[in-house]
C-alpha positions in Angstrom: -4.2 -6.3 -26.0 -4.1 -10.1 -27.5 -1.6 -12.2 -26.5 -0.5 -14.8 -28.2 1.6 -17.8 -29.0 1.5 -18.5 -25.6 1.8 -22.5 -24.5 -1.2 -23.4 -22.2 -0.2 -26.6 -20.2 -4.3 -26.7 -18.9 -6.9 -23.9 -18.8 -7.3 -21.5 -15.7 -11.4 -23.5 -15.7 -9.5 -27.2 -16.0 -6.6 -26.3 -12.9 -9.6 -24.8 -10.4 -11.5 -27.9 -11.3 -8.6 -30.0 -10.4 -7.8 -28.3 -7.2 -11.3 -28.1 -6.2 -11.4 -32.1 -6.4 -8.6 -32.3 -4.5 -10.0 -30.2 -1.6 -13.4 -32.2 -1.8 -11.0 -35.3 -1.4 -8.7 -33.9 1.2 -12.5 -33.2 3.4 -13.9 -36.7 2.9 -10.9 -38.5 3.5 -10.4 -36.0 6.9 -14.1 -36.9 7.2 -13.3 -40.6 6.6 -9.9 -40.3 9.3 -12.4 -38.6 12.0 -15.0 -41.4 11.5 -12.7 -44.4 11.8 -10.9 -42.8 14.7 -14.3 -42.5 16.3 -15.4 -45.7 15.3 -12.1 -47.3 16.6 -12.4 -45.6 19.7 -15.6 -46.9 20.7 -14.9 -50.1 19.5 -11.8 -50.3 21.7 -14.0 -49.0 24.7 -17.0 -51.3 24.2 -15.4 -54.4 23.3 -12.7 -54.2 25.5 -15.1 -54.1 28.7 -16.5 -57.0 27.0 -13.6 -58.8 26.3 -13.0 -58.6 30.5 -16.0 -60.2 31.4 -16.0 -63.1 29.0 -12.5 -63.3 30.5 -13.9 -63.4 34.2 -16.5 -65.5 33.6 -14.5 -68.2 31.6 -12.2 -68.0 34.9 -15.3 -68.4 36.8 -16.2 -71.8 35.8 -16.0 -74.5 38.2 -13.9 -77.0 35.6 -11.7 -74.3 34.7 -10.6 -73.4 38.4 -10.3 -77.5 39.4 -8.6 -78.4 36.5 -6.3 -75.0 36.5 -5.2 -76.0 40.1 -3.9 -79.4 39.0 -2.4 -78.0 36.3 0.4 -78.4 34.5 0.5 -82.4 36.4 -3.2 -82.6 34.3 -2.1 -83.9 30.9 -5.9 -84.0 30.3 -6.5 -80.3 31.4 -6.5 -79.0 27.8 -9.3 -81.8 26.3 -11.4 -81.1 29.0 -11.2 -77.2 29.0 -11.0 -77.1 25.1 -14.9 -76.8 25.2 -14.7 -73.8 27.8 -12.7 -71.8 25.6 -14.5 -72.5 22.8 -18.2 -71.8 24.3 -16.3 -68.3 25.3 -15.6 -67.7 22.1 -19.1 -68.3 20.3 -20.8 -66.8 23.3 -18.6 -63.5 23.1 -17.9 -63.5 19.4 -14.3 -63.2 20.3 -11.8 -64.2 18.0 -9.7 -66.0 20.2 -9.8 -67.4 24.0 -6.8 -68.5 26.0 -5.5 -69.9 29.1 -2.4 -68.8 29.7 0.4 -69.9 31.8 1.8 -66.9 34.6 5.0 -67.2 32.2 2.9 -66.6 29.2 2.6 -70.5 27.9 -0.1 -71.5 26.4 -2.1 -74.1 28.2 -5.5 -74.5 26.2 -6.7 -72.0 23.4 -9.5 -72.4 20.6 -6.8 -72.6 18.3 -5.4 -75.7 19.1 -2.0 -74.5 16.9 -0.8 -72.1 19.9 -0.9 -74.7 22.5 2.5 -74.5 23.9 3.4 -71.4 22.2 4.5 -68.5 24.5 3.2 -65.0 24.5 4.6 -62.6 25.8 2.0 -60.5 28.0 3.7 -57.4 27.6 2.1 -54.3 29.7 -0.4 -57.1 31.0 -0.5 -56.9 34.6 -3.1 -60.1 35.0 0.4 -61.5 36.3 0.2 -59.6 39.1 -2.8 -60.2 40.1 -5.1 -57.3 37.8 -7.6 -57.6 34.7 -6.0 -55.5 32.2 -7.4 -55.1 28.3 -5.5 -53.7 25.6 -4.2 -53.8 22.6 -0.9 -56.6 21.3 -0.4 -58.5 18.4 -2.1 -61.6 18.5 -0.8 -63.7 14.7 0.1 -61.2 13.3 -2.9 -59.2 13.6 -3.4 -56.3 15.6 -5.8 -56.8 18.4 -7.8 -55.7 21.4 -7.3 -58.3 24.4 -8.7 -58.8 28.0 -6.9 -60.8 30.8 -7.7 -61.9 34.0 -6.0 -63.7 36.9 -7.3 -67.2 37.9 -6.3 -66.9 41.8 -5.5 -69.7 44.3 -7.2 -69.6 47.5 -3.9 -68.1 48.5 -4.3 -65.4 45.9 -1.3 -66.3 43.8 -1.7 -66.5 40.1 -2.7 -69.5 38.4 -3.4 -68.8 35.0 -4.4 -65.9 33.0 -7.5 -66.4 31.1 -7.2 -64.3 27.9 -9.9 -63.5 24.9 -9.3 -61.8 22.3 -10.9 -59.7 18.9 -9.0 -59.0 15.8 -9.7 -55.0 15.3 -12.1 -54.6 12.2 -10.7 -52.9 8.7 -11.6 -49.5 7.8 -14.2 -50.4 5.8 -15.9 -52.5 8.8 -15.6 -49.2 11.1 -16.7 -47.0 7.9 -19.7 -49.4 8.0 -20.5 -49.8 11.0 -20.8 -46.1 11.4 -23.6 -46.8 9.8 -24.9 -46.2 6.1 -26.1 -42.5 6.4 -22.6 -41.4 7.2 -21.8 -42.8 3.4 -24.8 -41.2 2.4 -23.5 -37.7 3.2 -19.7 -38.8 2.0 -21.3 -39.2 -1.0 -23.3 -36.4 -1.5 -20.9 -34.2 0.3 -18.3 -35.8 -2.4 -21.2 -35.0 -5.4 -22.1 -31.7 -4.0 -18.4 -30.5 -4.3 -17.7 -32.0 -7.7 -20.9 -29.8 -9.1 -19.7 -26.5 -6.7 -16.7 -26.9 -8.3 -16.9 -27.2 -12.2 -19.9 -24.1 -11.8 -17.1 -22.1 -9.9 -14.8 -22.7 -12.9 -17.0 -21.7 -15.0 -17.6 -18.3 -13.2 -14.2 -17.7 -12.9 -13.5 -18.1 -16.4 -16.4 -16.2 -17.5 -15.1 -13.4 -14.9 -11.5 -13.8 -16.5 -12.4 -13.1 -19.9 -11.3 -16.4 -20.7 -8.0 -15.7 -20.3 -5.4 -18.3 -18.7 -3.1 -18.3 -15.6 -0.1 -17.8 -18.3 -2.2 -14.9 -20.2 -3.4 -12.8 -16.7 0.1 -13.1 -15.6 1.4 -11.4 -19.0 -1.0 -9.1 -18.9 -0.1 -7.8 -15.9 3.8 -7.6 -16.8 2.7 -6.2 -19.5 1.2 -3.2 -17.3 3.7 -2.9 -15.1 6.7 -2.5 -17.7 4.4 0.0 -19.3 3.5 2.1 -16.2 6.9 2.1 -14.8 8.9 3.0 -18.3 6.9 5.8 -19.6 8.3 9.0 -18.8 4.8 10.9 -17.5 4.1 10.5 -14.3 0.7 8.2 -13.4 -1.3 8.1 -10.1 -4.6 6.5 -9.5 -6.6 7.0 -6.6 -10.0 5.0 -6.2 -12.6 6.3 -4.4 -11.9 6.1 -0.5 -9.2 8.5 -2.1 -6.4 5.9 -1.7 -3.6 5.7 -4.1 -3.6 2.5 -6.1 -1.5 3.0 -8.8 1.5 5.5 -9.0 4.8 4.9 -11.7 8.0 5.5 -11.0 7.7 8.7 -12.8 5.0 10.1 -10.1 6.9 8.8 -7.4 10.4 11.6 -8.5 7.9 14.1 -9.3 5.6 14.0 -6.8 8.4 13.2 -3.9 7.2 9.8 -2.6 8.1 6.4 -2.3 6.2 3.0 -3.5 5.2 2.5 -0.3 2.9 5.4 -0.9 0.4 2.5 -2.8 -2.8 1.4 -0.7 -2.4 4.9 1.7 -4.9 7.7 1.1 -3.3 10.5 -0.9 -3.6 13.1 2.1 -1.1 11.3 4.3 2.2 10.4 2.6 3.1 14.2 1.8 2.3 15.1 -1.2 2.5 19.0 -1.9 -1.3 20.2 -0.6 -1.8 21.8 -3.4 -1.4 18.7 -5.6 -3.8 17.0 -3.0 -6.8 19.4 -3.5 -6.6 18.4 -7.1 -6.6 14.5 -6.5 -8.7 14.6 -4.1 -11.7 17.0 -5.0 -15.1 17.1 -4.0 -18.8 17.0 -4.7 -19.0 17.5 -8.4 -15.4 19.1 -8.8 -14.4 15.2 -9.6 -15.1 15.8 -12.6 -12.0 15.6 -15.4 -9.6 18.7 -14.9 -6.8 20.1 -16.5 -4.2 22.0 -13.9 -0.8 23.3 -13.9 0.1 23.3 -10.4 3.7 24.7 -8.4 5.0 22.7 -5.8 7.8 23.9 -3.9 10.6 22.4 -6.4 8.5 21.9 -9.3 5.8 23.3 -11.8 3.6 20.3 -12.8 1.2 20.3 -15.6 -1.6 17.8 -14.3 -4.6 15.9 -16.1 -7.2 14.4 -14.1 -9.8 12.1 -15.5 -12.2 9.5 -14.1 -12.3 6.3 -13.8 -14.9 3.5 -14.6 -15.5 -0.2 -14.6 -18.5 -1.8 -15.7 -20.8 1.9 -16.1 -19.6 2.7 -12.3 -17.1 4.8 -11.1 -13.9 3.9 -9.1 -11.8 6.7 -8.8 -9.7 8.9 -10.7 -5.7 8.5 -12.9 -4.3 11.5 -13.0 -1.4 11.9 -15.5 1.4 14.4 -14.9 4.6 16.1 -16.6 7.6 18.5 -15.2 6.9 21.9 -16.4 9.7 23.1 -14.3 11.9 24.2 -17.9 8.7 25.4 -19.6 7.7 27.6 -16.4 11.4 29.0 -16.6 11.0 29.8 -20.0 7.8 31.5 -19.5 9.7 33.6 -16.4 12.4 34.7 -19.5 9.6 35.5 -21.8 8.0 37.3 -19.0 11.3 39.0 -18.3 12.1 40.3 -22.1 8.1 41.4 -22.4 9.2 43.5 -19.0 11.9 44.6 -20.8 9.8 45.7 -24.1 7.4 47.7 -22.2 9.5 49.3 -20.2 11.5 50.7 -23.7 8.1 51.4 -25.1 7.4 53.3 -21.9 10.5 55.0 -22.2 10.0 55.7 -25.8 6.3 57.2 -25.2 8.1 59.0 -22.9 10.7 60.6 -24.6 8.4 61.1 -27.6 6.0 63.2 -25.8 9.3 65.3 -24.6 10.8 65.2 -28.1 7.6 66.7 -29.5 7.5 69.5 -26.4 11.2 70.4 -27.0 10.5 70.6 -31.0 7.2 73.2 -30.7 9.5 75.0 -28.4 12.2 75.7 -31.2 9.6 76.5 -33.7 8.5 79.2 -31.6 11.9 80.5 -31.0 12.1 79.9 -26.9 15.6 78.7 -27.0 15.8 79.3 -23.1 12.6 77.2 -22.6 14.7 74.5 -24.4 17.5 75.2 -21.8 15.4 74.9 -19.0 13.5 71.7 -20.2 16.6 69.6 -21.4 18.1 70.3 -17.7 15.1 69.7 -16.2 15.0 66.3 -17.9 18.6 65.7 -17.6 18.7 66.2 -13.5 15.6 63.9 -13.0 16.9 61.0 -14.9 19.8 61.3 -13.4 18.3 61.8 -9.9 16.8 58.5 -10.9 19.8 56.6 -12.0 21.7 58.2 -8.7 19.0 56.8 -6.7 19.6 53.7 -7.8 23.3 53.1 -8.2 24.3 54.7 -5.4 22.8 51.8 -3.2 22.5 48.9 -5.9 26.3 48.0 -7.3 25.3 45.4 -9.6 24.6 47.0 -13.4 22.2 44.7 -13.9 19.9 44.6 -11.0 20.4 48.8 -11.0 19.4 48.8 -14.5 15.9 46.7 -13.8 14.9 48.7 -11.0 15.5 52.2 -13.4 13.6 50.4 -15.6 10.6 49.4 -13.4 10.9 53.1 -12.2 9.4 54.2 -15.2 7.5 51.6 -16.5 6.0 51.9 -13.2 5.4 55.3 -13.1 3.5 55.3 -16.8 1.1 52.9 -14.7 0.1 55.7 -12.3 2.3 53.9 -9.5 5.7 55.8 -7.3 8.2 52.8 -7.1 11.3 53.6 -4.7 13.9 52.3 -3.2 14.7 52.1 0.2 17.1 54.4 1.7 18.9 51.7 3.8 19.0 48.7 0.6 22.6 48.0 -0.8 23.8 45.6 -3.1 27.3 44.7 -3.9 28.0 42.9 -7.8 27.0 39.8 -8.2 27.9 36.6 -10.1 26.2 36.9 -13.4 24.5 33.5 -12.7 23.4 34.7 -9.3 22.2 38.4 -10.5 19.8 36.6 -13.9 18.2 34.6 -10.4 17.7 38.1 -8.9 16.7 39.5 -11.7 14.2 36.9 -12.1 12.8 37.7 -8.5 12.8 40.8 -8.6 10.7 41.9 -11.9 8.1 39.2 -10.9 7.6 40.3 -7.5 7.7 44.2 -8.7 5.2 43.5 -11.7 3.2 41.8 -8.9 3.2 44.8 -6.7 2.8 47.1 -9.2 -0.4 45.2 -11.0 -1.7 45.3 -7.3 -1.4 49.0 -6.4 -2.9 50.4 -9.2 -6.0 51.9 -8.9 -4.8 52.2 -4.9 -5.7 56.0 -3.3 -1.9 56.6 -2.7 -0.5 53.7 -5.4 3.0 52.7 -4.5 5.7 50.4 -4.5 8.8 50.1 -2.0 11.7 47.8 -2.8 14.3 46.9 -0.6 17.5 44.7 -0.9 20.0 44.2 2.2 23.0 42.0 1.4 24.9 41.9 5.1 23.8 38.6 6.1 22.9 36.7 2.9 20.1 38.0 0.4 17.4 39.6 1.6 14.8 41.0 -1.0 11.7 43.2 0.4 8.6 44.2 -2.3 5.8 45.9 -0.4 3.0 47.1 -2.4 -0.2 49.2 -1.9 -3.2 46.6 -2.7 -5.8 45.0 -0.5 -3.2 42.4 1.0 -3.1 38.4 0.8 -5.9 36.9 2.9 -4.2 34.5 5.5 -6.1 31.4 4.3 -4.1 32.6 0.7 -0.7 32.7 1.7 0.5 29.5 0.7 -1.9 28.5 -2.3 -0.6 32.1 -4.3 2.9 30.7 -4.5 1.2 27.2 -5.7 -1.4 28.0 -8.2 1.0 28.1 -11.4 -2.0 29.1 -13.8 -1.0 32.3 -16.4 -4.2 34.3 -15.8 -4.8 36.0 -12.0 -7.7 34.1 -10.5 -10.1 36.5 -8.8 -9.6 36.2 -5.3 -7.4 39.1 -3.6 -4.0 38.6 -3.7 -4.3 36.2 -6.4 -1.1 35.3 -8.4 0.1 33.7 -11.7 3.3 32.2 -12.2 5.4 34.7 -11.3 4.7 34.0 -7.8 5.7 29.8 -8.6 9.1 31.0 -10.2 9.9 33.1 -7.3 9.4 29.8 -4.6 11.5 28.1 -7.6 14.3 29.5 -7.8 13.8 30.7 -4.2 14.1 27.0 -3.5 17.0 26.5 -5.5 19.1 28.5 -3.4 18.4 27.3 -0.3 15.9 30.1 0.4 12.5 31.1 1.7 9.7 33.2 0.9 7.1 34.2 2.5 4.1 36.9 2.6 2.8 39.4 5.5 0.5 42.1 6.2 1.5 46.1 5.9 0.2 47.9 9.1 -0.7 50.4 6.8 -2.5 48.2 4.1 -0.8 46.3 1.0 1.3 43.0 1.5 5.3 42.3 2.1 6.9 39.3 0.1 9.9 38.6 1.6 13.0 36.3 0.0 15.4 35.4 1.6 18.6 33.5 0.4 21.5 32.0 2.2 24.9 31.7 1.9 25.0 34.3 -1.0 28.5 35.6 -2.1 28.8 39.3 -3.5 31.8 40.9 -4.5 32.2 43.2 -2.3 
């Protein structure tokens, strides 16, 4: 599919590129952050021990305590300690030493501009007596700052004798961490810029070239198209989890989206849709199935799917049968219907030409005897039946399957104890329907059987019950369920097997309300059993 006329504000290559850089930037600069912090801490720790012990030695000096105790009456006291402050400073490296008033006056500094100037000592507690280093504002300038009393012989506070550093800039600290820390910055920083454009390339490469605008498109373009066409689409890969499934599959197959990313054996799909998903060994090969779930006839396709020469699951495409299968059951139903007049015809042919070489040879009473012969056991027949069945139509499908059965080799019969009263004509086409596929069933079974037979029985007290038991070799247990799901035209040859007479029969079973099931005869043969509920009759 090409797409095009599409604006491109920057390629798919160009945007990773860009985003890339701007992770490599976010990492040095965190890289940076981490270092200064670091380096600010030591700093802090280092320097401000230091910073205390120029302060305790400059309040140490001999001149400094005489001249502090005569102080402020001294007007000399800042000429002579000017030198003292100053030696601090070049011997410490300090930026700034001090003797402070206890009230925070400046008395002699190495600035001679702040003489006289008042400082505020803020969490200081050299007032009280303590050395205390921190960090104030010293000009404007954010600073790390050691104090410490100058004591009386009384111990009460003096002075404070105060030095000072100016913190260093970012750079400084980035510096001072030393030069193989910008070393790696920088080949972290070149080392990420390289990563990065090759990555674009890959991904480009591995994108077909296509854009952020054109992948996103594409994919619209997908989903509109799986989710509006009307056949039903599910892909499963090969952990046999679903991955794709339309909205189609979801009605038909009786699950919900959230169905997508669980394996296909645990959201309920109908088993026997399941085995054909999810196959084994070489089975996975592509497949062609209609298959009868237990309100639908399905026709499935399953095929496999590649990528790049390997295999990654299976898409299995899928329509409702259901109307077609129904169809089939009516064209099943009038082909019934021909044989059993072509039956009936055979039959009355051979009697036609018995009765004719009769009259040719002039044994009229032979005649007699034949015709009433004929006409009491078709009418024992048609008693038989209408004496327990009310309904014309059902009554006239059993006489019917009476002697299409019987040109088979197989005795059908009705049970003594069946009755049915009329039905609605919508309801007796329904029974109709069940009733000539489960008897055709029975009767393909029986024959060949030592004592072939067929038994119906109908019972319309409570409901709809309708009983086929045949003569055959019986349904296997482990075949129970897959006969009624198997939907294929031709009788697969495993015993009991079914075509899809056995899938209408759960169909429209199903659309009553109903049940149907399968058992054992003690005395050989199987039972299929319907049930429906809720059925009116007329009577």
């Amino acid at each position: 599919m090409v797409i095009k006329n599409i604006p491109l504000a920057r390629s798919l290559a160009a945007q990773f590129l860009a985003f890339q850089l701007m992770v490599v930037a976010v990492v040095l600069i965190a890289v940076a952050a981490v270092s200064v912090a670091q380096s600010t801490s030591e700093f802090r720790e280092a320097r401000g021990t230091r910073m205390i012990a120029v302060a305790e030695n400059m309040a140490s000096t001999p001149i400094v305590r005489e001249r502090i105790e005569r102080a402020p009456a001294d007007p000399f006291a800042s000429r002579i300690l000017a030198p003292e402050v100053d030696r601090a400073v070049a011997l410490s490296g300090a930026t700034l030493a001090e003797i402070l008033a206890p009230d925070g006056t400046v008395w002699v500094s190495s600035a001679p501009s702040r003489v006289g100037a008042r400082v505020d000592l803020g969490p200081s507690r050299a007032d009280e007596g303590r050395a205390w280093y921190g960090d104030a504002d010293v000009d404007g300038r954010h600073s790390l700052v050691g104090q410490v009393p100058i004591l009386s012989p009384d111990g009460d506070v003096l002075a404070v004798a105060s030095v000072s550093e100016g913190y260093p800039s970012v750079w400084a600290l980035l510096s001072g961490a030393g030069e193989r820390l910008l070393i790696y910055l920088s080949l972290g920083a070149g080392l990420g810029l390289i990563a990065s454009y090759l990555l674009s390339r890959r991904i480009k490469r591995h994108t077909r070239g296509l854009e952020v605008t054109e992948i996103a498109s594409l994919a619209d373009h997908r989903e509109a198209l799986l989710h509006s066409i009307r056949e039903g689409v599910i892909a499963v890969n090969n952990d046999d989890e679903i991955t794709v499934l339309n909205d189609s599959a979801q009605e038909l197959l009786g699950v919900g989206a959230d169905a997508v990313g669980k394996r296909v054996d645990r959201v309920g799909i109908d088993p026997a849709v399941v085995a054909l998903l999810i196959p084994g060994g070489a089975s996975r090969s592509a497949e062609d199935r209609v298959i009868a779930t237990r309100t639908r006839v399905l026709a499935l396709s399953r095929r496999a799917a590649t990528s790049g020469g390997e295999r990654i699951g299976t898409v299995t495409t899928m329509r409702d049968s259901t109307e077609l299968a129904a169809l089939q059951g009516q064209l099943s139903s009038h082909k019934s219907v021909t044989d059993t007049l072509r039956a009936q015809t055979h039959e009355f042919a051979n009697q036609l030409h018995t009765i004719s070489g009769l009259v040719q040879l002039g044994e009229y009473d032979a005649v007699r005897d034949l015709v009433g012969a004929l006409t009491r056991r078709r009418a024992e027949i048609s008693d038989a039946v209408t004496q327990r069945i009310s309904d014309p139509a059902v009554a006239a499908l059993l006489i019917a399957k009476t002697s299409l059965a019987a040109e088979s080799g197989v005795a059908l019969a009705l049970a003594p104890e069946s009755h049915l009263a009329p039905l609605d004509p919508a309801l007796a086409t329904d029974v109709i329907t069940l009733l000539g596929n489960l008897i055709d069933n029975a009767v393909d079974v029986s024959v060949g059987a030592p004592e072939p037979g067929v038994t119906v029985e109908i019972d319309d007290s409570d409901g709809l019950e309708i009983i086929v038991r045949d003569s055959g070799p019986g349904v296997p247990e482990h075949l129970r369920e897959a006969i009624f799901a198997r939907g294929v035209t031709s009788k697969p040859d495993v015993p009991g097997g079914r075509g899809i007479g056995l899938a209408l029969v759960r169909l429209v079973t199903a659309a009553h309300g109903g049940t149907v099931g399968v058992s054992d005869v003690p005395d050989g043969g199987a039972e299929f059993t319907v049930r429906l509920q809720g059925v009116r009759t007329d009577a």
